[in-house]
C-alpha positions in Angstrom: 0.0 0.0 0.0 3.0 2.5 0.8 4.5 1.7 -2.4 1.3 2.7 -4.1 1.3 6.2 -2.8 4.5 6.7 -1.9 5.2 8.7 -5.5 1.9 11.0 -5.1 3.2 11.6 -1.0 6.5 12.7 -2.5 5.0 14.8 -5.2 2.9 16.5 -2.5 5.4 16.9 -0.4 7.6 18.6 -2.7 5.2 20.9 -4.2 4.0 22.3 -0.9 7.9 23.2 -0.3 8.3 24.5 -3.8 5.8 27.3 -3.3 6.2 27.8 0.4 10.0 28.9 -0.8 8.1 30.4 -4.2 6.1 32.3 -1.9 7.8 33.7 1.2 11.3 33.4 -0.4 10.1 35.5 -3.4 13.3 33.2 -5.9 12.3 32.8 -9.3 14.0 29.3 -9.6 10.6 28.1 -7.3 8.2 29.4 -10.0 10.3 27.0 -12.4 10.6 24.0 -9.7 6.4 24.3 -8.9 5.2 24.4 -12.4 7.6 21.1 -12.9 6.3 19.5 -10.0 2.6 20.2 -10.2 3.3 18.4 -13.8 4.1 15.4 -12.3 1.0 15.2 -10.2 -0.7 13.7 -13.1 1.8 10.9 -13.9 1.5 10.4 -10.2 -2.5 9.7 -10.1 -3.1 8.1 -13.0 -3.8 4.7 -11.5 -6.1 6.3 -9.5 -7.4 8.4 -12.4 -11.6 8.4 -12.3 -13.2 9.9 -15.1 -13.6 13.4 -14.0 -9.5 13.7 -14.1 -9.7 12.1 -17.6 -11.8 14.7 -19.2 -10.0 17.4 -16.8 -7.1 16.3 -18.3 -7.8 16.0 -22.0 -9.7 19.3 -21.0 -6.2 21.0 -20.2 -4.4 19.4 -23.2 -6.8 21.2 -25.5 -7.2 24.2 -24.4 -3.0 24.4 -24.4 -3.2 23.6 -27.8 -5.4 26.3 -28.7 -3.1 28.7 -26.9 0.3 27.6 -27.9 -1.0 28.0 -31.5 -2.0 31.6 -30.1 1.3 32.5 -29.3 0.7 33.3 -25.8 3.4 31.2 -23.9 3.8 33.6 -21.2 -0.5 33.3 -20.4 0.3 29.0 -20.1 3.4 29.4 -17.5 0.7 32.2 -15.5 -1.8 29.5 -15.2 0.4 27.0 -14.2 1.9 29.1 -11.6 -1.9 29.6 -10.7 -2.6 25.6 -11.0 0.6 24.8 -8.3 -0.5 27.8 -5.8 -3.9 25.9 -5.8 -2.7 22.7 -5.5 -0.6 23.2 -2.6 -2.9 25.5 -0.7 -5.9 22.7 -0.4 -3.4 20.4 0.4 -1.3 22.2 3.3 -4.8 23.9 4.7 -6.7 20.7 4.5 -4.0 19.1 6.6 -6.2 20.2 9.3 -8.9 18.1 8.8 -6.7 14.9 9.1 -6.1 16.3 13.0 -9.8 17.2 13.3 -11.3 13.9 12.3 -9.4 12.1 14.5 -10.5 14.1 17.5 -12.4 13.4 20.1 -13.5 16.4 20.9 -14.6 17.3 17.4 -16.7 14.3 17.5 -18.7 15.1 20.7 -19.3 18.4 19.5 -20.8 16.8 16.7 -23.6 14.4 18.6 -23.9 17.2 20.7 -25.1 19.5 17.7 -27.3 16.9 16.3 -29.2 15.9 19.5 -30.7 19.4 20.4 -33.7 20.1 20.7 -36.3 21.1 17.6 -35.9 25.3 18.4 -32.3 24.9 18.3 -31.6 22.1 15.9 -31.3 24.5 13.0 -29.0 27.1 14.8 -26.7 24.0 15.9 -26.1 22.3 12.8 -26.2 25.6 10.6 -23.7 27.9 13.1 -21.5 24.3 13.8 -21.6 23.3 10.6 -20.1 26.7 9.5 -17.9 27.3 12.3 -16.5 23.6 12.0 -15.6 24.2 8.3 -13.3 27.0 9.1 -11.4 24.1 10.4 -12.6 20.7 8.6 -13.7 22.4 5.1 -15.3 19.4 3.9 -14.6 17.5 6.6 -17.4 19.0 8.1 -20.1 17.7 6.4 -18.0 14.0 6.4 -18.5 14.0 10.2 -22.1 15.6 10.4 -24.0 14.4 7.6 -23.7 10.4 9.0 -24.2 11.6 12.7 -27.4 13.5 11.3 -29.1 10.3 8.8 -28.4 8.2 11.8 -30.2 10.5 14.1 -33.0 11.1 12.0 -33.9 7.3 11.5 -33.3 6.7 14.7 -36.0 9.3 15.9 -38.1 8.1 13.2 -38.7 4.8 14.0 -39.4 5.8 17.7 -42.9 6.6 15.9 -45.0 9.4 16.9 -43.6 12.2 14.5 -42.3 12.7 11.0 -41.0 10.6 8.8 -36.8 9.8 8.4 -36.9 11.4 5.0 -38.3 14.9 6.7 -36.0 14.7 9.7 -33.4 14.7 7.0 -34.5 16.9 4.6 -34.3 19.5 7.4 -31.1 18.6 9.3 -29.2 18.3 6.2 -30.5 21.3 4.6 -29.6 23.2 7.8 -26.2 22.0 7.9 -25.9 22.7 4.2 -27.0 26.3 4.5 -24.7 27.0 7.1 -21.5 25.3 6.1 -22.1 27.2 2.3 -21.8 31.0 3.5 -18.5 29.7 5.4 -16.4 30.0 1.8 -17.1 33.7 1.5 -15.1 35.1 4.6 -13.0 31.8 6.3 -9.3 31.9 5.4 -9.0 28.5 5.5 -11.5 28.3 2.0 -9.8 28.0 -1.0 -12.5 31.0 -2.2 -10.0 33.5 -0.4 -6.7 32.3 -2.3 -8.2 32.5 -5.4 -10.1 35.6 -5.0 -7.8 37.9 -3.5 -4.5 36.5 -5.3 -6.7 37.6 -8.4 -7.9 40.6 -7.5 -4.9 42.5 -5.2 -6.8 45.2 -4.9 -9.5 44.1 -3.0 -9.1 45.3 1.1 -9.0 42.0 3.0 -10.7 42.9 6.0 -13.8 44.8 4.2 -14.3 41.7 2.2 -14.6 39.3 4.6 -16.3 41.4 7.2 -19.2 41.8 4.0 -18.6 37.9 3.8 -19.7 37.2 7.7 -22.5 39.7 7.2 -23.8 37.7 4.6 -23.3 34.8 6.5 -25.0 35.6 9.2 -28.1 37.4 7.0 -28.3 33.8 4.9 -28.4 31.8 7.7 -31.3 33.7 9.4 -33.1 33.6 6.2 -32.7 30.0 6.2 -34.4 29.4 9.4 -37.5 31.9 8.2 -37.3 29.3 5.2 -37.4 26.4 7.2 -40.0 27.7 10.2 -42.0 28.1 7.2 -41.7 25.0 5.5 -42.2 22.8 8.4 -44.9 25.1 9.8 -46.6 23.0 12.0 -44.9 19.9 11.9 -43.6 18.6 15.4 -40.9 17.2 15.5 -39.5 14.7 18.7 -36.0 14.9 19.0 -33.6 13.4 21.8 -34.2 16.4 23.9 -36.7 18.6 25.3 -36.5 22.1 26.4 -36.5 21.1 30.1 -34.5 18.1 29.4 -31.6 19.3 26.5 -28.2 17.7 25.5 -25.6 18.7 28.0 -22.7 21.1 26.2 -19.2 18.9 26.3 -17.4 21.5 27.9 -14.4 20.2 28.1 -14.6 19.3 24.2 -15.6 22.7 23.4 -12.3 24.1 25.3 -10.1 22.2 23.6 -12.0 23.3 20.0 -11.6 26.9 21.2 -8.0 26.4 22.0 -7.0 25.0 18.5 -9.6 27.9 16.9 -7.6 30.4 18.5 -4.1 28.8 18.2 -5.0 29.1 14.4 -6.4 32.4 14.0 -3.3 34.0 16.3 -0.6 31.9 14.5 -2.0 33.5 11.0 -2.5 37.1 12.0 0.8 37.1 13.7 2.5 35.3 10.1 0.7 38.1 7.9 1.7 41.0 10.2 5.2 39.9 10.4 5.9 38.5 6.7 3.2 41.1 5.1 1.3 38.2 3.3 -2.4 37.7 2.8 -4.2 35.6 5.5 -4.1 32.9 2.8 -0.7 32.2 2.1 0.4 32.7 5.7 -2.4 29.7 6.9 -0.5 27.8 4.5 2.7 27.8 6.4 0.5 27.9 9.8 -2.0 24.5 9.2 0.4 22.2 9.0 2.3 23.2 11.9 -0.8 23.3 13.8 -2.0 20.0 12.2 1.1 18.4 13.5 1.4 19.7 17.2 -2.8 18.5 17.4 -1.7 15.3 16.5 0.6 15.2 19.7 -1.4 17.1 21.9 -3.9 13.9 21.2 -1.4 11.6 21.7 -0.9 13.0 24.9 -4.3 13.7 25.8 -5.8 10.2 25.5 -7.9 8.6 27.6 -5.4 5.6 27.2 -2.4 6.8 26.6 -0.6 3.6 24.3 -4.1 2.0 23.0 -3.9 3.4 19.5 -0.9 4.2 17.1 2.0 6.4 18.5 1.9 10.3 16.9 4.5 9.3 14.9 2.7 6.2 13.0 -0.1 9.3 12.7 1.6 11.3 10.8 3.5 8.8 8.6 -0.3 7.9 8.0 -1.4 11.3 6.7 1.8 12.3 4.4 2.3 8.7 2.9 -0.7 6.3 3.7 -3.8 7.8 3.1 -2.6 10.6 0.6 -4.2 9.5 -2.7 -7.7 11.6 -2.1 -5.4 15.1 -1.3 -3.3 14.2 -4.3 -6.6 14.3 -6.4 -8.4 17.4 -4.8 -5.2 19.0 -5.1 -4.6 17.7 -9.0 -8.6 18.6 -9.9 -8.5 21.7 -8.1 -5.2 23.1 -9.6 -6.3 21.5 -12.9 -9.4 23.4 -13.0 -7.9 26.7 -12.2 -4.8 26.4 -15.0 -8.4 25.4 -17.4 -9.8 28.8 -16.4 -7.1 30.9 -16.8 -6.1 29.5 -20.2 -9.6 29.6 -21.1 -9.5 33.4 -20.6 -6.3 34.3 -22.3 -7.9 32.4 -25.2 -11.7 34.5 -24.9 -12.3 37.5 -27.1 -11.8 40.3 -24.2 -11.5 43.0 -26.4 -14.9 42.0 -28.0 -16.3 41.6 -24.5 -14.8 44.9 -23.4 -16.5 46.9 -26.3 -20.1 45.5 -26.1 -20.0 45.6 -22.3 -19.2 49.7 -22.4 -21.4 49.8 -25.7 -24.6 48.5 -23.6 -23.5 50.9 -20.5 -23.9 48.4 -18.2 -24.6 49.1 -15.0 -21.6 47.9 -12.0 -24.6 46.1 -10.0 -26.2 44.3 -13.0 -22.5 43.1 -13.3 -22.4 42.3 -10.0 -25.3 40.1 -9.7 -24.6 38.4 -13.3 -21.7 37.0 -12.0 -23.6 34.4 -9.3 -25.6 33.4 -12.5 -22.9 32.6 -14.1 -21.4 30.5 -11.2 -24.5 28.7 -10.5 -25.1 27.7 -14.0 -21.4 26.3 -14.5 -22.7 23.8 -11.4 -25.9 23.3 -13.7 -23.0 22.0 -16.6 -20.8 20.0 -14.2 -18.1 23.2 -14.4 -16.9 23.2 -11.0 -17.1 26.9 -9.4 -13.0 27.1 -9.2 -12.9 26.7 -12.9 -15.8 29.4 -13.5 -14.7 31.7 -10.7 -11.4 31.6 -12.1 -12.1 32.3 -15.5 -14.5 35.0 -15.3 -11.7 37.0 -12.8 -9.4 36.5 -15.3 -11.9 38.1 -18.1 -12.8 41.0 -15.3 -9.1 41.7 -15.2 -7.9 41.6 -18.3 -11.3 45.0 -18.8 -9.7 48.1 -19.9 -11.3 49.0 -16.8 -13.2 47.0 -14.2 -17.1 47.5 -14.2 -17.4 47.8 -10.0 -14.9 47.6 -7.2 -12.9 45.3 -6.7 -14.2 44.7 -3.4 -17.5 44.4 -4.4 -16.3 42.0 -7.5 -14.7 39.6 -4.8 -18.1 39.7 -2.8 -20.2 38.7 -5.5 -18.4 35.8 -6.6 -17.7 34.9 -3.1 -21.7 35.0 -3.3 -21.8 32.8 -6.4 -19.6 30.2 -5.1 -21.1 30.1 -1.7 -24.8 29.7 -3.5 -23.6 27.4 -5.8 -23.5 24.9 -2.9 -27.2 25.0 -2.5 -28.3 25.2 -5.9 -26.3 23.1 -8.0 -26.4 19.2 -7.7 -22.6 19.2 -9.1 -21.6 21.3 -6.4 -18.5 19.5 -4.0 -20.5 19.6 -0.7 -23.8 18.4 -2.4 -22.0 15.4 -4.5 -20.4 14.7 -0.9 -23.8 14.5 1.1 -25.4 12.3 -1.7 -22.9 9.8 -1.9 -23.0 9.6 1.8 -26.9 9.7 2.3 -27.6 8.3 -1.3 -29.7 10.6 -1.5 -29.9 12.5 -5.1 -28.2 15.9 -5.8 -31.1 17.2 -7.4 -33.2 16.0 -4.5 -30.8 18.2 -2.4 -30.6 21.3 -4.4 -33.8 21.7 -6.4 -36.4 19.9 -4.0 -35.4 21.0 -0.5 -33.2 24.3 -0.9 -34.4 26.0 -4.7 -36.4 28.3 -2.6 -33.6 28.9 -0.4 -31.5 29.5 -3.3 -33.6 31.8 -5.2 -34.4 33.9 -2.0 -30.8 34.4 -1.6 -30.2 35.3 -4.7 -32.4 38.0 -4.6 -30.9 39.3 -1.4 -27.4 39.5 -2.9 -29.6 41.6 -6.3 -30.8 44.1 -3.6 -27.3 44.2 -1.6 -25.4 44.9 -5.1 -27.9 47.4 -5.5 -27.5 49.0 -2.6 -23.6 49.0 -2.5 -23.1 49.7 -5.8 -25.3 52.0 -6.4 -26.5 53.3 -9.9 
């Protein structure tokens, strides 16, 4: 089995170190070395190639073509650069859900959130499930999705009250709208790196308090959703108001502790080096990753029982490596597609009929979650959309709106893609561990959802934008 992945660990490995010295070294040589490297991720994978990295592939290998017979050599080693950054930010900032999966503590917060009561179900799942992806990303809804369809059944066949399907249809839709919005302001989302290494103009801190505002607006609007879908339908959970779930405190400490560890460790990188949150986390969540996996070694209830910190970690970088090889292969993949794919478009032609139609900065800005949610419609994943319409916006003699307000709305069309469209990353993930179908989790139980939001973000452009 080590043999097996031992080649993908090592290309990893070496790519992460390539632009960690790229980026906070500043050498030209690592630019060289990355683009190499990221290359040999696909020789790497392709016994474990599925489908999707076939047609990513041939994908990339077309659209090259088409732009090494432009002429354009300099926009292919720019996307590449683009495709390595991407790669070895998911890997190094996911890192920290290897540590976060294999904690106790993270797992006790997780019964805990989906055993409240009916008033505070919603609030649990949708505030845990977002603050738990700062940390898990998609580990997140790995952990609470099972812990909510085995809930839900289980409360079911105690008789009495709704059926499995309902309890699900409104546990996992609350954990769903509340784990979505956490992509538009969280550091650790791969939303920020691409957004803010595209647009440098955008103020950090504006954009992501706008992106916690959101938040916070869209997950209130999903409870009014869901009071009124499930108007009058009682539901009998595992506790009662007199009789609720007691709070793990000590859990919850140690949560807090790493939370904070986290945040300080990146603020205090960024101040000191002058890098975005971003790219300091990326030299922060591995470190972190690494002392969690000793402080749990250290920490257990039987200290000896399970393997030694050491066999842990050997685990994450060489053993179980194949699925971070090919998030970070798709994901960089998809963003050296949409960069290419701009430096091929007709800008010019785009520029002209854009200022010819006087087009309004908040029409813009609300197009642009269109756009997003209908790539999920066509299986275009919302990295490859997201990155090539920043590239088209950039390359505008002049951008329509501000760049603040550019990186908000596609924040917003990534973050509503995850509701709306059935090829969306969390939603593909919650179907294949529910079986239950993408459409049924989009369309059925959250188009209203989606649609409301999407309205809200219209009236927010609006409003920010003005005329």
């Amino acid at each position: 089995m080590l043999r097996l992945t031992l080649f993908p660990a090592i290309v990893l490995i070496l790519l992460s170190l390539s632009e960690l010295y790229r980026l906070y070294l500043g050498d030209g040589s690592g630019s060289v070395l990355s683009r190499m490297i990221f290359l040999l991720l696909c020789p790497a994978l392709i016994p474990h190639f599925t489908l999707r990295e076939w047609a990513m592939t041939a994908l990339a290998v077309i659209l090259s073509l088409g732009l090494w017979l432009k002429g354009d050599a300099s926009a292919m080693l720019y996307a590449l650069d683009r495709a390595a950054f991407f790669g070895a930010f998911i890997y190094l900032v996911t890192l920290l859900k290897e540590a976060a999966q294999r904690s106790r503590s993270v797992l006790d917060l997780g019964v805990y959130m989906t055993r409240q009561p009916q008033g505070r179900r919603y609030y649990s799942l949708a505030l845990g499930g977002h603050a738990m992806g700062v940390l898990l990303n998609f580990g997140a809804i790995s952990l609470l999705t099972p812990l909510i369809q085995r809930g839900a059944r289980a409360m079911a066949r105690s008789g009495g009250g709704p059926s499995a399907e309902q309890l699900e249809q409104q546990q996992i839709s609350a954990l769903l709208r509340g784990f979505s919005w956490m992509i538009m302001w969280a550091p650790t989302a791969l939303t920020q790196a691409v957004l803010f290494t595209a647009f440098p103009g955008a103020n950090t801190g504006l954009v992501i308090l706008l992106g916690i505002g959101a938040s916070i607006v869209m997950v209130l609007l999903g409870r009014v959703v869901d009071r009124v879908t499930w108007q009058g339908l009682r539901v009998q959970g595992t506790g009662t108001r007199s009789d609720p779930p007691h709070l793990p405190r000590r859990s919850a400490r140690r949560f807090a502790l790493i939370c904070l560890v986290l945040i300080s460790a990146t603020l205090a990188v960024a101040m000191l080096t002058g890098m975005r949150a971003a790219v300091a986390l990326m030299l922060v969540a591995p470190l972190v990753m690494i002392a969690w996996i000793y402080a749990q070694s250290l920490t257990a209830d039987k200290p000896g029982d399970g393997p030694s910190a050491g066999q842990t970690l050997i685990d994450i970088f060489f053993r179980t490596v194949r699925d971070p090889a090919r998030s970070a292969f798709i994901l960089g993949t998809a963003g050296y597609i949409g960069e290419v794919a701009a430096a091929i478009a007709p800008i010019d032609l785009f520029a002209h009929q854009l200022e010819a139609w006087a087009v309004p900065g908040w029409i813009v800005l609300a197009t642009l979650p269109v756009l997003i949610t209908l790539g999920g419609q066509l299986a275009l994943s919302p990295i490859m959309v997201v990155v090539f319409l920043s590239a088209v916006i950039n390359a505008l003699p002049v951008l329509p709106a501000d760049p603040n307000l550019i990186v908000f709305a596609l924040g917003a069309g990534w973050a509503l893609s995850m509701s709306a469209s059935p090829n969306a990353s969390a939603t593909l993930l919650i179907a294949s561990i529910t079986r239950i179908a993408p459409t049924t989790l989009t369309w059925r139980w959250n188009g209203v959802y989606a649609l409301l939001s999407f309205l809200l973000f219209v009236l927010a452009f609006r409003l920010l934008a003005g005329p």
